[in-house]
C-alpha positions in Angstrom: 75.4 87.5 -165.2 76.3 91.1 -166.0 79.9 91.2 -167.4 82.2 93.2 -165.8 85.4 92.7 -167.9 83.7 91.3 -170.9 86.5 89.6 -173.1 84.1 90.3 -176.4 84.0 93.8 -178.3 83.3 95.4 -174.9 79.5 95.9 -173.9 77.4 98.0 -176.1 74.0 99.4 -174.0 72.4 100.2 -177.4 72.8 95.9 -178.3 72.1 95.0 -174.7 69.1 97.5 -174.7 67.7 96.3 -178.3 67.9 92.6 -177.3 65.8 93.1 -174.2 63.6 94.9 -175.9 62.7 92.6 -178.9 62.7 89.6 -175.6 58.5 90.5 -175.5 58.2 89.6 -179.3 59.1 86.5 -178.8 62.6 87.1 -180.6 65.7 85.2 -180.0 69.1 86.6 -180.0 71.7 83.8 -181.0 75.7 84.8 -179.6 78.7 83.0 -180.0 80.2 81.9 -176.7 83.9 83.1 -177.6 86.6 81.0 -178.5 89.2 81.8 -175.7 88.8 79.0 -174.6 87.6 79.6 -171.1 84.6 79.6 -168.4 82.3 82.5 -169.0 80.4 82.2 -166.3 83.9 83.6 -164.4 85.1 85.9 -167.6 82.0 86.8 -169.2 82.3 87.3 -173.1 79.6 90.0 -174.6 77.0 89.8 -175.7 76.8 86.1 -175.0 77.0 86.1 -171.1 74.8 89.3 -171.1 72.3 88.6 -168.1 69.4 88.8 -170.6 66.8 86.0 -171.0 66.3 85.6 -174.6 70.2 85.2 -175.7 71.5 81.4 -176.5 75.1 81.4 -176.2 76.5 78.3 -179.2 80.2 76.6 -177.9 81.6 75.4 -180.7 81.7 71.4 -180.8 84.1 68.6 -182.6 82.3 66.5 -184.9 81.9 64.0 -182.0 80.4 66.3 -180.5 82.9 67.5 -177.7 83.7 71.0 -176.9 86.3 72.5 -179.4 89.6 73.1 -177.9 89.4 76.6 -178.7 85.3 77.5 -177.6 84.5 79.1 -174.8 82.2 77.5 -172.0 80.1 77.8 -168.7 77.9 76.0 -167.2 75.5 78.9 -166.7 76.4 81.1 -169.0 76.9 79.0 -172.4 73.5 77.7 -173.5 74.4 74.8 -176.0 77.2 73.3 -178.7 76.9 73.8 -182.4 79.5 72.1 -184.6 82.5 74.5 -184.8 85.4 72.3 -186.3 85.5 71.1 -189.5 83.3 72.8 -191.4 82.5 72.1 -194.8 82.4 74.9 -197.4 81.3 76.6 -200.5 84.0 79.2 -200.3 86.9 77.9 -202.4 89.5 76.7 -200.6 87.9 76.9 -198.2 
């Protein structure tokens, strides 16, 4: 699905172009679906619903494994859920 009115940093041919070109290699390109908290596959977020084959667009999850509140989603544009909530860190405080 080529975004029209992507919601992300806008659509940058030289990322799009890159990505498809490293898709031959064997390379993956791993994007955050968004955390607008809506469907991408009707308001496409870039570079995650770029209609190129080797991205894997992450929602964020809940550690029961739900979709955060806040993650964007879409059924065919959103690939699968990594834990987003709740995160342990090393930063302190944080």
């Amino acid at each position: 699905m080529e975004p029209s009115t992507p919601l992300g940093s806008g659509v940058s041919s030289a990322l799009q172009e890159a990505i498809q070109a490293n898709a031959g290699s064997g390379a993956l390109f791993v994007a955050a679906a968004g955390n607008d908290g809506v469907n991408t596959d009707s308001s496409p977020f870039s570079p995650a619903s770029l209609n190129v084959a080797n991205i894997i667009a992450a929602a964020a999850t809940t550690h029961t494994d739900g979709l955060a509140s806040f993650s964007n989603f879409g059924a065919l544009t959103v690939d699968l859920g990594a834990p987003g909530t709740n995160i342990l860190s090393t930063i302190n405080g944080g």
